[in-house]
C-alpha positions in Angstrom: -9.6 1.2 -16.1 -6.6 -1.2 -15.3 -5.0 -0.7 -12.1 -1.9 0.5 -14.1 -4.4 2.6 -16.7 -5.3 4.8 -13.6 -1.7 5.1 -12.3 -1.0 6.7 -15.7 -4.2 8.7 -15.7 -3.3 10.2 -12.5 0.3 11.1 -13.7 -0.9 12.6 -16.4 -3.3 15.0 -14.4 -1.0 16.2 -11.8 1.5 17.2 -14.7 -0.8 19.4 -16.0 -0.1 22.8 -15.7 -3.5 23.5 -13.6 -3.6 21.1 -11.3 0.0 23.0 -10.3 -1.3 26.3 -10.3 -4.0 25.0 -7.9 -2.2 23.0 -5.9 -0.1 26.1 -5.2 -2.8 27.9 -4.5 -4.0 25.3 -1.9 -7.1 24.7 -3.8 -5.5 21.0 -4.1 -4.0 18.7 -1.3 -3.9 15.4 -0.5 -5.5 13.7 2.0 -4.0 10.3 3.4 -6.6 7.6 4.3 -6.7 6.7 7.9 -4.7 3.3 8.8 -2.3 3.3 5.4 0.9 4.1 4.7 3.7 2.8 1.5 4.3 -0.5 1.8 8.1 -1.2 3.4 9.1 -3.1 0.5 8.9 0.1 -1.4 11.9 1.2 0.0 15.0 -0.8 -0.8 14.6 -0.1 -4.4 17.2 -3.2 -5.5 18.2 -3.1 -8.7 19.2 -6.9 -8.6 15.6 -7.6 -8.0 14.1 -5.5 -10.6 16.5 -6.8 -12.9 15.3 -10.1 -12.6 11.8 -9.3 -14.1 12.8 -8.9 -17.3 11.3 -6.4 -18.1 12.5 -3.5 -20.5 10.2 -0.9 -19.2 11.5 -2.2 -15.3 15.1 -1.2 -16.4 14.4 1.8 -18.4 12.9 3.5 -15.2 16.6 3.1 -13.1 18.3 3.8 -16.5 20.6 6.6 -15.7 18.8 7.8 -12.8 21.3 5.8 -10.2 21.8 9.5 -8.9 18.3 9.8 -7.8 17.8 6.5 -6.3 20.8 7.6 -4.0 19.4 10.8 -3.5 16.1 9.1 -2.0 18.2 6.2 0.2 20.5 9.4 1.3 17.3 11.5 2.2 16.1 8.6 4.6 12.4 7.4 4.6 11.0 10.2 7.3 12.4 12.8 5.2 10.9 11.3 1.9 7.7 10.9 3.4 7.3 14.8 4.6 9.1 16.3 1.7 8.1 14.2 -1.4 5.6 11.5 -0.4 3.6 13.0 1.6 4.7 16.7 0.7 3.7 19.4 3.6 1.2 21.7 1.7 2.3 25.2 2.6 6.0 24.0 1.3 6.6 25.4 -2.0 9.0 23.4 -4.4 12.1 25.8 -3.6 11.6 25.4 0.2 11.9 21.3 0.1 15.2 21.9 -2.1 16.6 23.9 1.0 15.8 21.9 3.3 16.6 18.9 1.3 20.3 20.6 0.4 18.9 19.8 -3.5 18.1 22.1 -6.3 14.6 22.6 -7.9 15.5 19.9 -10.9 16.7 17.6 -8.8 13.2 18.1 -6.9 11.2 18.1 -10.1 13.5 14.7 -10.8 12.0 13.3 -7.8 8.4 13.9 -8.3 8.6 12.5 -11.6 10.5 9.3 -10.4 7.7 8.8 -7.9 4.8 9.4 -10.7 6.8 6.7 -13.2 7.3 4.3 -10.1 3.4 4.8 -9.4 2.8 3.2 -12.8 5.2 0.9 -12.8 4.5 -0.3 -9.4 3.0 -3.6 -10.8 6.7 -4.4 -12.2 8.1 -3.9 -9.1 5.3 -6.3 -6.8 3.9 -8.8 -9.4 1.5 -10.7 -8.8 2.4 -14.4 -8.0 -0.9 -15.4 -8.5 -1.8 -17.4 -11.8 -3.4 -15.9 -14.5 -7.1 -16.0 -15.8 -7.3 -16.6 -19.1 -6.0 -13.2 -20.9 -6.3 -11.4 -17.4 -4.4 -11.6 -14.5 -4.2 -10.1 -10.4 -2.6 -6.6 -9.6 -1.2 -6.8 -6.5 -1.9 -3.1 -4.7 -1.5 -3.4 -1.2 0.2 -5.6 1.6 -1.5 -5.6 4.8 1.1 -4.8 7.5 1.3 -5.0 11.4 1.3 -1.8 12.9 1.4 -0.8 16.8 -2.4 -0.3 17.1 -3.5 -2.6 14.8 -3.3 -3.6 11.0 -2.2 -1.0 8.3 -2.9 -1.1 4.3 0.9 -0.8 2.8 -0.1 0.4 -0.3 2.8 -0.4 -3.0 2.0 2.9 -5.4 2.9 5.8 -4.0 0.1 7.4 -6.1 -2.5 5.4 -3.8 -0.5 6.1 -0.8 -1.3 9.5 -1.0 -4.7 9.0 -0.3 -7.4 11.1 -1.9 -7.3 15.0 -3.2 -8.9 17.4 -1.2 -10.2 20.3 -3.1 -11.5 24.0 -1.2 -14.4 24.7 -3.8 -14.4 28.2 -1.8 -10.8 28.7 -2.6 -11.4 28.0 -6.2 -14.1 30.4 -7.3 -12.2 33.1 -5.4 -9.3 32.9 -8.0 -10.8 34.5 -11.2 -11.5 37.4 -9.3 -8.3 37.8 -7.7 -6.9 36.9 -11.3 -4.9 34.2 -11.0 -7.3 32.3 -13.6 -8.3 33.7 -16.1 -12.0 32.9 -17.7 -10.2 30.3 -20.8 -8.8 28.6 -17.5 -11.5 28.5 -15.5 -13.5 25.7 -17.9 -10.2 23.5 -17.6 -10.0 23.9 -14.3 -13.5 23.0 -13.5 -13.4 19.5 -15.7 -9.7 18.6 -14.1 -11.9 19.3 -10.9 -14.2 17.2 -11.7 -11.9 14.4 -13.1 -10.3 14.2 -9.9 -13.4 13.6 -8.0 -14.1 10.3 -10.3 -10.4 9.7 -9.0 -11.4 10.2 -5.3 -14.7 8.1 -5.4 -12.2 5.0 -7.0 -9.4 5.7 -4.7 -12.5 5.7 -1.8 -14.1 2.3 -3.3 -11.0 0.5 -2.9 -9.7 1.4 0.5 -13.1 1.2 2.0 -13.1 -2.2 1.2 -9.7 -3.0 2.1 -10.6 -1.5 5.7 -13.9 -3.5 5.6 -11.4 -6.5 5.1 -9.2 -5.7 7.8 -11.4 -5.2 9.9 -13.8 -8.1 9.2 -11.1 -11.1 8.3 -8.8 -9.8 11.2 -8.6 -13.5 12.8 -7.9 -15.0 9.2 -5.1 -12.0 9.0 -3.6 -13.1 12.0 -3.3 -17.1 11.3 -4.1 -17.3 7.9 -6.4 -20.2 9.0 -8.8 -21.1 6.4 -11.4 -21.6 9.1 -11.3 -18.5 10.9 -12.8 -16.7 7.6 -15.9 -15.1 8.6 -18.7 -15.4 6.0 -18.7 -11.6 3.9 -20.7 -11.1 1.2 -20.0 -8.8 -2.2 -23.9 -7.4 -1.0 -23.3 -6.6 2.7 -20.4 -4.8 1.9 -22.0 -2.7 -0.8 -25.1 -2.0 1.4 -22.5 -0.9 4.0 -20.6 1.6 1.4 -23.7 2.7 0.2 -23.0 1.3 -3.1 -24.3 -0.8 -5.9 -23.1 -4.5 -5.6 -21.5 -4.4 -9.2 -19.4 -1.5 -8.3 -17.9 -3.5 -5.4 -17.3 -6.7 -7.6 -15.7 -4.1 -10.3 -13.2 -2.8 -7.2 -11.6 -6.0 -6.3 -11.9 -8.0 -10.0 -8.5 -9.1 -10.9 -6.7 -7.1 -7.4 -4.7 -8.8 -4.3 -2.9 -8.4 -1.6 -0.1 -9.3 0.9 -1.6 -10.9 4.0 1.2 -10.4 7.0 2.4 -13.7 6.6 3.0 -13.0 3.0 0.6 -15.2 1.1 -0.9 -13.4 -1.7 -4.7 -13.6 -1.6 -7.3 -12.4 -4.0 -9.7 -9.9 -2.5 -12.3 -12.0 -3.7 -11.1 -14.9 -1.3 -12.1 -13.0 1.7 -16.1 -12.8 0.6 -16.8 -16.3 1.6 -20.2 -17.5 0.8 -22.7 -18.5 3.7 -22.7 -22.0 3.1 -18.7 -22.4 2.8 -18.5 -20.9 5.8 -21.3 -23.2 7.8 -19.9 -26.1 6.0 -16.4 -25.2 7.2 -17.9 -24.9 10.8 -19.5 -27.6 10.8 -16.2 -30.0 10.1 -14.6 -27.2 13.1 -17.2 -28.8 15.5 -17.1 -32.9 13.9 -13.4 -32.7 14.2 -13.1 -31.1 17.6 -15.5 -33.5 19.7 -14.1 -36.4 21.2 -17.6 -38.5 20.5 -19.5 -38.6 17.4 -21.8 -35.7 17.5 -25.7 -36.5 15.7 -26.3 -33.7 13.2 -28.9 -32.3 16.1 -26.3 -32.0 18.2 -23.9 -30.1 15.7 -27.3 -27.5 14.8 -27.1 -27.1 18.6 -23.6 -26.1 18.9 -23.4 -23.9 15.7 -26.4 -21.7 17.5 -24.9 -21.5 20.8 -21.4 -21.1 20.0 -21.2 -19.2 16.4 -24.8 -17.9 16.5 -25.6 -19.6 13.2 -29.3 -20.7 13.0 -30.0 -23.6 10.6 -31.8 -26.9 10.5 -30.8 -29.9 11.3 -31.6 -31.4 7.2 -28.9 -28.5 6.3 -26.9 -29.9 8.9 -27.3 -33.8 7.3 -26.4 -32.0 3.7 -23.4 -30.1 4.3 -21.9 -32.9 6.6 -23.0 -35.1 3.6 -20.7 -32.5 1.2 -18.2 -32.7 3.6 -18.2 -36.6 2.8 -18.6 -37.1 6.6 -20.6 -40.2 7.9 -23.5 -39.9 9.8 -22.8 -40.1 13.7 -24.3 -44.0 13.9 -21.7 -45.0 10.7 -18.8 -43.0 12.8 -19.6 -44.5 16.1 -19.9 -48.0 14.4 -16.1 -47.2 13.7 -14.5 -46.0 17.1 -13.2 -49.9 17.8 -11.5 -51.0 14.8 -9.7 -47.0 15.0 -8.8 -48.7 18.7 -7.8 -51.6 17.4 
């Protein structure tokens, strides 16, 4: 599905009438992902800004609901995060309204603001990235810097709340007790079963965006070209324990926020071998003071990056480089003094 397909396929589920009943009967809960959070720029809400898109379904989502948006700024962001975005589980809808000095349709207003904004969310953070052909990039995270290291801001608050967590145990006590009866019980078991599809998506994509973080950390920091590390599509599915094609489905057409705030492609950080030894290969060319023989260069890439290659595919990828061979660039150190 498209990113904002899902969004609405989620929605859809948790206003169903059963995933309520279970969730109040703490068969349900969410479960944050370690290392994420909502992405900052979630919070300011500006209408200015979303005015500018242009687009009708942007407006139609603040139209006449100005109340609620001040009712969220008003709440403050810890408060929004325990009661509403990432809601305590033993709280019951009539206990956040106390503490929250609301009433249960204000509440209910809430909920559904952050289930349309979950949708939307694309509106609010589009991507800047140019289109391909009749597709284009959903932007559904920024990477942020946190105190002990980098966190995955994601901008849906539907992703934000990480995966479901369902008690099976729970669950088949609840016929007997009767509070499902047996017409409900089918329904319940394939909403059960649709939000594990959910969970292994939800899991797909924030594995790899950890894998990323944690891989591409020195690109993150300087958003140097160079200090990519070569990642392939394969060793990341071997390391997930997943088919290759389901990793290139996860990131097809996705990006994100890097901390400087250039928008990147996920596919950008799976660099293939050879653009990576290529790149450090010009690293090593450019750095040395004398004009380093392509034996030289295979040398230093085993001793320094622990890349073992010949010195022929030394001679080629200097060659792609369009980079003379040492004698050519030695030939021209007097006229560069000159």
């Amino acid at each position: 599905m498209p990113e904002e397909e899902f969004q609405r396929f989620i929605a859809e589920i948790e206003k169903n009438p059963l995933f309520k009943k279970l969730y109040q009967e703490k068969v349900i809960r969410y479960q944050r992902f370690p290392r994420t959070d909502i992405s900052p720029s979630f919070y300011p809400l500006k209408e200015e800004v979303i005015a500018d898109k242009g687009s009708f379904d942007v407006e139609s989502l603040l139209l006449g609901r100005e109340d609620i948006v001040k009712k969220i700024k008003k709440l403050g962001r810890e408060n929004f995060k325990r009661y509403f975005l990432y809601p305590e589980h033993e709280m019951t809808a009539e206990e956040i309204a106390e503490e929250c000095d609301l009433d249960i349709q204000e509440v209910e207003e809430l909920n559904s603001f952050i289930d349309e904004f979950s949708i939307q969310s694309e509106f609010y953070h589009p991507s800047t990235l140019s289109p391909r052909g009749s597709r284009h990039y959903f932007k559904i995270a920024s990477i942020e810097r946190g105190v002990e290291g980098f966190i995955i801001g994601y901008f849906s608050p539907s992703n934000a709340r990480g995966k479901y967590s369902i008690n099976y145990e729970e669950f088949e006590g609840l016929e007997p007790k009767g509070f499902l009866g047996k017409s409900e019980v089918k329904g319940a078991r394939e909403l059960l079963r649709k939000l594990e599809l959910i969970n292994r998506r939800k899991d797909t994509i924030y594995q790899v965006l950890l894998n990323i973080v944690e891989k591409q950390s020195l690109y993150l920091e300087s958003a140097d070209s160079k200090a990519l590390l070569p990642f392939s599509q394969k060793e990341l599915a071997k390391r997930l324990g997943l088919a290759p094609s389901s990793v290139s489905r996860a990131i097809r057409d996705k990006s994100i926020d890097t901390p400087l705030g250039e928008e990147k492609p996920l596919k950008d950080f799976f660099p293939r071998p050879r653009r990576f030894k290529k790149e450090l290969i010009r690293k090593i060319l450019e750095a040395g003071d004398e004009p380093l023989p392509d034996e030289a260069v295979r040398r230093k890439l085993e001793e320094e990056f622990g890349v073992s290659i010949s010195r022929r595919s030394v001679a080629s990828l200097r060659g792609e480089l369009k980079i003379p061979a040492a004698w050519r660039r030695k030939q021209a150190l007097p006229s560069k003094k000159k």
